[in-house]
Every structure is written in C-alpha cells, then in structure tokens.
C-alpha positions in Angstrom: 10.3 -43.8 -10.4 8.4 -41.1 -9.6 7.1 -40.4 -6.0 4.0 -40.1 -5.3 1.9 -36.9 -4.8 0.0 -35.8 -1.7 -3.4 -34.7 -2.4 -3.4 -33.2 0.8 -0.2 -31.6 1.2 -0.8 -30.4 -3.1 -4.3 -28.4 -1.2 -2.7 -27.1 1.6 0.7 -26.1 -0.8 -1.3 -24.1 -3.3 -3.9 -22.7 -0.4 -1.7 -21.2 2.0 1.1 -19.6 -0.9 -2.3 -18.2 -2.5 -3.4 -16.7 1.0 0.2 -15.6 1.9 0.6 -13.6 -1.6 -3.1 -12.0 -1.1 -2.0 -10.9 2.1 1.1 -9.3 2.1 -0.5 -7.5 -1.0 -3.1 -6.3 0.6 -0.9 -4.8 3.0 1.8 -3.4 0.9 -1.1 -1.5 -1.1 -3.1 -0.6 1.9 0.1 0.8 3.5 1.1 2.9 0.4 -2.6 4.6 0.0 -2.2 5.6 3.5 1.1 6.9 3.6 0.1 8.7 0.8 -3.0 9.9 1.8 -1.4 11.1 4.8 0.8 12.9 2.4 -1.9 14.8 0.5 -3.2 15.9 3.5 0.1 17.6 4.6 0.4 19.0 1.5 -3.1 21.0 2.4 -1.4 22.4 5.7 1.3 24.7 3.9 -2.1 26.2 1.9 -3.3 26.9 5.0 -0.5 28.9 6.7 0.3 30.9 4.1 -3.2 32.0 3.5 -3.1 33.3 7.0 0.9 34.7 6.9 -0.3 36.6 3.3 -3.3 37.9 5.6 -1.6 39.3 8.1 1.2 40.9 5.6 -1.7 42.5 3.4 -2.2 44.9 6.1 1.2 46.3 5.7 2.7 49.3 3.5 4.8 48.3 1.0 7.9 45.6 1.2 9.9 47.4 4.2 6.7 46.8 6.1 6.1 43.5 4.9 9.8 41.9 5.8 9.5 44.3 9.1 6.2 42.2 10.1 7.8 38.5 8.7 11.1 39.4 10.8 9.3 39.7 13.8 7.8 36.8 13.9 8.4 33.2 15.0 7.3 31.0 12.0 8.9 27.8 14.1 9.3 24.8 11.9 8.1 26.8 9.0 10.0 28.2 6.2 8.8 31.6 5.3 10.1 33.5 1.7 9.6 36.6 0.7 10.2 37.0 -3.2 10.1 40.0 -5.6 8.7 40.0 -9.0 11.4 39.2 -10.9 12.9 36.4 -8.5 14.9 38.2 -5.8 14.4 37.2 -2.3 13.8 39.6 -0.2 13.3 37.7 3.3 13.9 34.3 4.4 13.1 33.1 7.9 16.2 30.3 8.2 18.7 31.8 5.9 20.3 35.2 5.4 18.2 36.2 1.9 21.0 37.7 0.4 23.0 34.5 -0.1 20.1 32.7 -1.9 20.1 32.2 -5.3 16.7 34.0 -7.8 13.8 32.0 -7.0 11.9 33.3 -10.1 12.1 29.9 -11.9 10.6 28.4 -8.9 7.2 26.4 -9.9 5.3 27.2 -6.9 6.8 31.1 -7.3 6.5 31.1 -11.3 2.2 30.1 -10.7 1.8 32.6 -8.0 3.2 35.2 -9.8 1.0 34.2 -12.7 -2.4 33.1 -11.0 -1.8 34.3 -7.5 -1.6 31.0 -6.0 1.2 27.8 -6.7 2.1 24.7 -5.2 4.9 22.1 -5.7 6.7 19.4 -3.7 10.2 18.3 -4.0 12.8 16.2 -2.5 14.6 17.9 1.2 18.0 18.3 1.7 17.4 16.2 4.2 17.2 12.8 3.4 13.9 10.7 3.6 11.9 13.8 3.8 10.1 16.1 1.3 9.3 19.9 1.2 6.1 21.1 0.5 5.5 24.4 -1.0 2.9 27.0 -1.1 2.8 30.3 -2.3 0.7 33.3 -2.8 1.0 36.6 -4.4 0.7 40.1 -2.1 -1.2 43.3 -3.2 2.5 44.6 -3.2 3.4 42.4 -6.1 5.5 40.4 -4.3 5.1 36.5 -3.6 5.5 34.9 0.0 6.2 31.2 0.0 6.2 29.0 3.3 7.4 25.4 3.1 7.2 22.7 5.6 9.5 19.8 5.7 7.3 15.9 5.9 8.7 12.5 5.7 8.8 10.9 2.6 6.1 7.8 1.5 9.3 5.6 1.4 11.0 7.2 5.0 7.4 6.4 6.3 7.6 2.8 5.4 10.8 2.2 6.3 9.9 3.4 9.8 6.7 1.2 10.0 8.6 -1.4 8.4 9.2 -4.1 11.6 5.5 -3.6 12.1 4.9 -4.7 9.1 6.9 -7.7 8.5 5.1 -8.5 12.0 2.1 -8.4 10.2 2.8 -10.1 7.6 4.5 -13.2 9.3 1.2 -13.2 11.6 -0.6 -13.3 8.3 0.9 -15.7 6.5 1.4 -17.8 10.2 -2.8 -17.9 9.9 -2.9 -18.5 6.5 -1.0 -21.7 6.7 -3.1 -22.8 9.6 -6.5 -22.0 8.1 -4.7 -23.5 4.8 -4.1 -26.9 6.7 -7.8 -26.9 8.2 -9.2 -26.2 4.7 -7.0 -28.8 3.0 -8.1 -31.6 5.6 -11.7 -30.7 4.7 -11.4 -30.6 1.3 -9.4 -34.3 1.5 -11.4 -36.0 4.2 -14.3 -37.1 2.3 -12.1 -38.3 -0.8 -10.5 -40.9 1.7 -13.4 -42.0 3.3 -14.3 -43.2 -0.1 -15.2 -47.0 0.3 -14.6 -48.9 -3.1 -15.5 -52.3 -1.4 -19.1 -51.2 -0.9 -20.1 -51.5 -4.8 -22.3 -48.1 -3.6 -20.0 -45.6 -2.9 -20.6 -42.2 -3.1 -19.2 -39.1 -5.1 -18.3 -36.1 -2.1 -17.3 -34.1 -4.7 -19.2 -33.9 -8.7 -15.8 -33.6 -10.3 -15.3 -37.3 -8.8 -18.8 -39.0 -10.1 -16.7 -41.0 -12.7 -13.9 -42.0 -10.9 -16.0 -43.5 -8.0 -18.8 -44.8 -10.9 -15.8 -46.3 -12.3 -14.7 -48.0 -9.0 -18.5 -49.3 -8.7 -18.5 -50.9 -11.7 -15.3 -52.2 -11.0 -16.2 -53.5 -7.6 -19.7 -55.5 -9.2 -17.2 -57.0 -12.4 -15.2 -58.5 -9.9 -18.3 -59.8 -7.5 -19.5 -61.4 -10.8 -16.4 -63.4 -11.6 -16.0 -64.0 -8.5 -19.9 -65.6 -8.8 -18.4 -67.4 -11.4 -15.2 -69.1 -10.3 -17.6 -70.4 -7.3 -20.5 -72.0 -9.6 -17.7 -73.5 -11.6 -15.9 -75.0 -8.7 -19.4 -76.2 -7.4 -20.1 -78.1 -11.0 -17.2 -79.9 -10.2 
C-alpha cells in the first residue's frame, strides 16, 4: 500500500530545494561577474604603466638610450620588454634578453607594431595566475611591453571558496526555515477546514470544489439521517 503524502512536508520539500538552488546560483554568478570584473580592471593597470614607461623612454636618443634609461630603473613587480622591429629583444627587466626566444609573433607585440598599441592575456608560469600584457610602439621603432602577473578567476575562487560554502550553507540554513514558516502558512488553513459544519469555507480558490463537495456531502447525510429518524418515529 502506498503511504500517504504530507501536504506539509510536499510544501516545505519543494520550497526550501527551490530557495536553496536560487541561492547558491545567485552566488556562484554574482561571484564570477566580480572576479571578473575585478579582472578587467587589472587588465587596465598594465595600459596605464606603459603609457607612462613609453613616456619617459620617448625622451631618449635612439635604443642605447632607451635600454640605458629601462636598466636603471626599478620596475618592481612589473615586467618590462624592450623589442625590436623584427622580434628581437633587446631588454628585459627579470631575464637576461639574450636568452629569450623572438617575440615578434607575440599578439600584443604583432598589434603594437602594426597600430601602435596591443594587448593580450595569457596563462603564468605560475600556476593559478595570469599575465597581462600591454605594449606600445616608440618613435624609435621599437615596441616596449610591461606585463603584470594577477590571479586567475578560478585561483580567486578557490581562495574565497570556504567563504563561500559559508554562505551558502547560511543560505540554504534560512531557506529551509523560511521554507517551514511558509509551508505552515500555506497548510494551516486547509486543516482548519471543518466538514461537519455543512458551511465550510474555501481558504484557497483552487479548493472551492473540494470543500463544495464536502458541503454537499455533509447536507446528503443530515437528510438521510432526517429520514432514518421519521421512519423510526412512524413506527
């Protein structure tokens, strides 16, 4: 045989799965447009730096000056590149240029040779982060480049992710108790339902037959009841 089905525990079932997936989507997909928001507007930082490095090496004399000048100065956790026009690098603030392979096939190197300016992100060496790239073509002909390391969208998330399985389990910890509240609500007035009244009242216009339907009920059986008595009375 079949058991039985809660109404109430059906309501709160269904309400509080429904309120847990809504919320740990809305999370997920808030987190992401952040992270890579956040990422965009890294990207706009390298842009900015080597606009200002390719302002300061403009006012040297040809590419002697212009790795004298980048030599001399401390580019911290930027990566500065100093590229001919066919690909050779001239300068590099982290490695010794001369072991580094042609950089002509570059994108970033490959649009600033052809436009002046040029852009591109790729995965690090490192792992969980991404380099970001801008570079910009000199009077001399020559390109610099600087690049700047940033964590990754996914390296983000996994660092933020025991905040967010705290969020969500506080989420879905109020969803079920709002669930429960609602579901008592929604069930309270079904089982205050009175069929023994013969007057009883729909709480809910999806019921209006079934409780017409107990009504009627309720007055058949009054009336036969009516009858058994007059017959036992005749008697």
């Amino acid at each position: 045989m079949d058991k039985t089905r809660s109404l109430r525990r059906s309501v709160f079932v269904s309400l509080a799965v429904a309120c847990s997936v809504v919320a740990v989507v809305l999370l997920v997909t808030l987190s992401l447009f952040y992270q890579a928001s956040a990422l965009d507007e890294a990207r706009e930082m390298p842009a900015r730096e080597c606009a200002a490095v390719a302002t300061t090496v403009d006012d040297e004399d040809g590419t002697a000056g212009e790795i004298g000048l980048l030599s001399s100065t401390d580019f911290g956790e930027e990566r500065v590149t100093l590229i001919a026009p066919d690909g050779t690098v001239l300068y590099d603030s982290r490695v010794d240029a001369a072991t580094l392979e042609n950089h002509g096939d570059r994108p970033e190197v490959k649009d600033a040779f052809q436009t002046g300016d040029g852009e591109s992100d790729r995965d690090s060496d490192t792992l969980g982060y991404v380099s970001l790239y801008h570079a910009k073509r000199l009077p001399s002909g020559n390109v610099v480049r600087l690049g700047l390391e940033r964590s990754s969208v996914g390296r983000i998330l996994s660092q933020d992710l025991v905040l967010m399985v705290l969020v969500v389990a506080c989420l879905v910890l109020v969803s079920w108790f709002v669930s429960r509240a609602i579901a008592n609500r929604l069930v309270k007035p079904i089982l205050e339902i009175d069929p023994e009244t013969g007057d009883a009242k729909a709480p809910y216009e999806e019921l209006d037959p079934l409780v017409s339907r107990l009504n009627e009920q309720h007055r058949d059986l009054l009336d036969r009841m009516d009858q058994v008595q007059s017959a036992d009375d005749m008697r």
